[in-house]
N, C-alpha and C positions, 0 to 999 in steps of 0.2 A: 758800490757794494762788492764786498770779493767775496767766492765764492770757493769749493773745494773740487766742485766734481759738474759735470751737466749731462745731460741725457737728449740728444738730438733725433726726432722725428725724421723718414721722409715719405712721401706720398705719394705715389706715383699714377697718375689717372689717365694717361695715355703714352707708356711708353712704344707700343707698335713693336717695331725693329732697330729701336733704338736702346740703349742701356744706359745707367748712370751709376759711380759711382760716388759714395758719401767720404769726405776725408776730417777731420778733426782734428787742426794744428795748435799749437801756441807757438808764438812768439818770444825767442831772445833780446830782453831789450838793448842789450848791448852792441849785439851785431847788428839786428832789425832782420833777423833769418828764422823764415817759418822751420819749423821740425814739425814730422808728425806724432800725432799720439794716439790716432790710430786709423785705421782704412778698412770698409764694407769693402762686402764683396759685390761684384755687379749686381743691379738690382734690373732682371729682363722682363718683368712683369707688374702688372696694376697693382699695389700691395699698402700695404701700410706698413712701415718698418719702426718700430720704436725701442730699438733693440743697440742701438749704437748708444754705449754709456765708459766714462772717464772719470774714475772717482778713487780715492785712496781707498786699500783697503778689502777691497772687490775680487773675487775670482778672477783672474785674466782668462779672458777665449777668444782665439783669435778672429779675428775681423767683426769684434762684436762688444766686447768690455776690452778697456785696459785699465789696472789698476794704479795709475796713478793723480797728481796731484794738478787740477787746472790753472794754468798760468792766469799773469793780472791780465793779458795782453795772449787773445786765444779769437780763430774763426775758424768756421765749416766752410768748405769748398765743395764745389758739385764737380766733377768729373766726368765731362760726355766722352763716351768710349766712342762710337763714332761719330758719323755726318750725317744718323737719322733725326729727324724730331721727335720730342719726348715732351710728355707736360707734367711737370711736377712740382711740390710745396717741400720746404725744409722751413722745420721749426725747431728751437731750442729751448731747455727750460733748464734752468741754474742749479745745484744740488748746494746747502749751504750745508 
């Protein structure tokens, strides 16, 4: 099922002194090289973020919407900023 746009959760329930941050890539299938389409900003606290969204169309703001179009071929990547432990959930939901 191809999709236009997706809206990524994350959750963060014990990050201590640790941070994370959310990345949002697609993929060229012809090279096989992620690009980004967009990057949070560190997230240092227990939160609920559901504010990372990619969709045509959209106000762009940075580190939070980008307005464009979701490739066929797209993943979320977590980013541990350092070597603390952190406990966290990332979820995705499709925009068609």
């Amino acid at each position: 099922m191809s999709c236009r746009g997706v809206v990524v959760v994350a959750v963060t329930t014990a990050i201590g002194t640790g941070s994370i941050t959310v990345v949002i890539e697609g993929k060229d299938k012809a090279s096989g090289t992620y690009y980004t389409l967009l990057t949070g900003v560190a997230i240092t606290t227990n939160t609920t973020n559901r504010y990372y969204t990619v969709y045509p169309g959209l106000t762009a703001a940075a580190n939070v919407v980008a307005s464009d179009v979701l490739p066929e071929i797209w993943r979320v990547r977590v980013v541990a900023n350092n070597a603390n432990p952190s406990t966290f959930s990332v979820g995705a939901a499709t925009l068609v």
